[in-house]
C-alpha angles and dihedrals in degrees: 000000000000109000087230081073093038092084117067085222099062090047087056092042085048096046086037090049088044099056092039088051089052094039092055114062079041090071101024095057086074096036093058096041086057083055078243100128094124087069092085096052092049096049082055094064088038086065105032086067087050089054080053102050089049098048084057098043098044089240122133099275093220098048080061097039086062110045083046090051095049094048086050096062086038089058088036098054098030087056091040099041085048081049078229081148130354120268105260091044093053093050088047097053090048089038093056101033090050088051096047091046089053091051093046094047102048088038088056098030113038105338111233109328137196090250094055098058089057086058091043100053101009129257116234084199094058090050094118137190075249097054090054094045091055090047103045089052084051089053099049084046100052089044098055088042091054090045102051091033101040102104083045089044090045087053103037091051095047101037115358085176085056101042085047086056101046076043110264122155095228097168080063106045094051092041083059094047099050088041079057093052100047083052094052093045094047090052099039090064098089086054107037108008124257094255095053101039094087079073102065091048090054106028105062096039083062089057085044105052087050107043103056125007121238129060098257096043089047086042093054089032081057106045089048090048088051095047085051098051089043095051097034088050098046089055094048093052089053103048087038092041084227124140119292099226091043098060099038083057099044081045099058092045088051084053086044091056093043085047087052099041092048089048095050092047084050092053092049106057083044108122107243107236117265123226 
């Protein structure tokens, strides 16, 4: 047996990498087709500042992370969906004042602790049986949501003028999605990092998209591609003894460049029509 399956807490880091690598292209495909990729950034610092908050609260800092996540797409999508401001403004002004909150808060509070770095780039050794529970609910969640919505969630990310108009709800399917995101964030930090885990929803749907054509071949190019990177990446951090989030990361853009060599080679020994 590989030593890397010999401890019980690699096991959990590899099945938790494993659903968050998986989780991740599900909800970025869309994300990135609504040119909306920034959102994931923006709900990590979102809850980053609500791991703060609850470091210096003594509350569990990912029960806060995640009520702070999830009022942060709420926030996001209600002053987007109004057109109060436009969309990368309004990430930019949440993005920057949750960051600035965080740093205000731990500076005040504890200074830069030891806990907080395992939030910040992730800890293979805090990886629990809760942590999996909680993620394997997320994922059926997030299944079952992509699988009933997924006509609404294809419209609303290519036209959302022209979804409103065949009837789509298009205010509630992105808040669900972006409720969604700031969930899987919130639980992926044990396992990348919160500052690394918009990565994995952006990363892998660009290998997908140009790998293969069509949303449901791109989506399952780029879950596969996501799996890969987490489990590769796990297994390099242990036998480097390197960060975990870092490598899954650095992983899934090595698979990026190979997708887009391959793809360029592909589309070079293509025949050129003939008239």
């Amino acid at each position: 047996m590989p030593a890397i399956l010999q401890f019980e807490f690699m096991i959990r880091a590899l099945a938790g990498g494993a659903i968050v690598g998986a989780l991740g292209p599900v909800l970025g495909m869309f994300l990135v087709l609504r040119r909306f990729s920034l959102i994931a950034d923006t709900l990590s610092h979102v809850a980053l500042m609500g791991v703060a908050i609850g470091l210096a609260t003594g509350v569990h800092p990912s029960l806060v992370a995640l009520a702070a996540a999830t009022a942060g797409a709420i926030a996001v999508e209600y002053l987007s969906s109004r057109q109060r401001l436009p969309g990368d403004v309004t990430l930019a002004i949440v993005l920057y004042s949750s960051l600035a909150v965080a740093v205000v808060i731990i500076s005040g509070a504890r200074g830069f602790s030891v806990d907080l770095f395992a939030f910040l780039f992730g800890s293979i050794l805090s990886v629990s049986e809760l942590d999996l529970l909680l993620l394997g609910g997320l994922a059926i969640a997030v299944l079952v949501y992509v699988t009933v919505f997924f006509s609404e969630l294809s419209q609303a990310s290519f036209d959302q003028s022209l979804a409103r108009v065949t009837g789509v709800r298009v205010g509630w399917v992105n808040l669900g999605l972006a409720i969604l995101t700031g969930a899987t964030i919130t639980l992926s930090m044990r396992v990348v990092g919160v500052l690394l885990v918009g990565a994995l929803l952006v990363v892998p749907v660009l290998a997908g998209e140009r790998l293969v054509s069509g949303l449901r071949a791109a989506l399952g190019v780029g879950v596969a591609v996501g799996i890969a990177s987490a489990l590769i990446g796990l297994t390099v951090a242990f036998y480097a003894d390197l960060s975990a989030g870092g490598s899954i990361v650095l992983t899934s853009v090595v698979l990026l460049f190979i997708a887009q060599g391959y793809a360029a080679l592909r589309d070079r020994r293509r025949p050129l029509p003939t008239e």
